[in-house]
N, C-alpha and C positions, 0 to 999 in steps of 0.2 A: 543598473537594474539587474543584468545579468547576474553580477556577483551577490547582489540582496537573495534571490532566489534560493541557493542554495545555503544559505544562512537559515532561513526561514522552516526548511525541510529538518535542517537538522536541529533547531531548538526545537521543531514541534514534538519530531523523534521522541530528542530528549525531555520533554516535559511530559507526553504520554509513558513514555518508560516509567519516568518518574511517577505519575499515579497509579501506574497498573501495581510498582509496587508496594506504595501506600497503599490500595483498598484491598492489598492481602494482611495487613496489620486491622482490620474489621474483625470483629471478634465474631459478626453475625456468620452462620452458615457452616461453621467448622467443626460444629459438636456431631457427628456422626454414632449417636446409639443408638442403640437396638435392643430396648428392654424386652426383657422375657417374654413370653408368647405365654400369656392367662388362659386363654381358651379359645381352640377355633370354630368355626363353627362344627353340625355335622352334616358335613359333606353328602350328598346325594351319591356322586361318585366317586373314584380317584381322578377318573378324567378331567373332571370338572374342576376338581383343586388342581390337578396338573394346568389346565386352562387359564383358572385365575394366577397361578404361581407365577407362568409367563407373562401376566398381560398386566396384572395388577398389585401380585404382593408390593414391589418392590416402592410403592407407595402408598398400599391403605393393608398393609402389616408389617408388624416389629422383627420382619426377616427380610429388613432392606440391603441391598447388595449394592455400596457404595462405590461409583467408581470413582478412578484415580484422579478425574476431570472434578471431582465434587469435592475436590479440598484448596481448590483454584478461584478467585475472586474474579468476577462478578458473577461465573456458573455455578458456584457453590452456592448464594446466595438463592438463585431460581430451583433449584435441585433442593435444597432443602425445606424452603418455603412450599414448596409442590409436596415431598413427604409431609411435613409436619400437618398441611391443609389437608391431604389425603387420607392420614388417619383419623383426623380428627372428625371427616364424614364418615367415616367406615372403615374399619378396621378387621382384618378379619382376625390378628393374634388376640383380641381384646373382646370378643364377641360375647354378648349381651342375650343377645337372642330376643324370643318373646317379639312382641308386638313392636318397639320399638324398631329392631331389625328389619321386623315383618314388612313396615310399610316403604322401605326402600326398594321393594322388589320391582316397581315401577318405576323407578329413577335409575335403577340401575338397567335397565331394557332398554328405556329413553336413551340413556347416554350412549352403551353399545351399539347402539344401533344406529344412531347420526353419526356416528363415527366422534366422538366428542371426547371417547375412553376405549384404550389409552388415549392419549391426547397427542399430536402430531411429531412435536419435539422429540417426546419417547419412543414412538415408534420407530425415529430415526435412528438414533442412538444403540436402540437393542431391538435387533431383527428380528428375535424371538419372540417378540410381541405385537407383531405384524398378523395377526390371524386370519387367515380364511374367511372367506363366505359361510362355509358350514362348518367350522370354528367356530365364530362370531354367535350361529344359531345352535352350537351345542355349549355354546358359554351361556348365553343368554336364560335357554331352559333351566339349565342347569344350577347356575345362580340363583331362578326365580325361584324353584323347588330347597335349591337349601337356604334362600334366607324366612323363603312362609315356613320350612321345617315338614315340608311335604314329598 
């Protein structure tokens, strides 16, 4: 029994090894672009793009700043799926404006403010996006104001 044991440690080893590097042959996750930035919105302040720049470009606008961990399987997969989800609610390089935009200015308050966005994982990751209390409440205004365009 004794000798089984360490048999078992090491074929598990090796069969984990063995998938970690099969699910880097996934083709899902590894496209990392960054198309052109159409139009942002206009900004209320610099503060306030500087706020969203830390806390939210790097997934709901086309100036995502990939890191080195996001070409790595099974994190590349969550890491990208979170961008491509995030622009696709809102975007700021791609901005639309108008009434469409307009009526996110409540979901986006909602979210920062449960602490929902960023979202846990990211905060981890990059400290810079860790905001304050009166961060949070100079994002939030601020946001509200440039998505009604007020």
């Amino acid at each position: 029994m004794n000798r089984l044991f360490p048999r078992i440690i090491v074929r598990s080893a090796v069969v984990a090894i063995g998938l970690f590097i099969a699910i880097q042959l996934v083709p899902y996750g590894h496209e990392h672009n960054n198309p052109p930035v159409v139009r942002e919105p206009a900004w209320d302040s610099a503060a306030t793009r500087e706020l969203a720049r830390r806390a939210c470009f790097d997934c709901h606008s086309n100036q995502t700043v990939w890191p080195w961990y996001a070409g790595i399987a099974p994190v590349s997969w969550l890491i990208y799926n979170d961008v491509v989800e995030g622009r696709g609610k809102l975007n700021f390089s791609d901005w639309l404006g108008g009434r469409r935009e307009g009526e996110k200015a409540g979901e986006i308050r909602k979210e920062i403010e449960e602490g929902e966005m960023p979202p846990i994982q990211y905060r981890l990751a990059h400290p810079g996006a860790r905001l304050s209390g009166e961060e949070k409440g100079l994002l939030i205004k601020g946001l509200t104001a440039t998505v009604s365009g007020k």
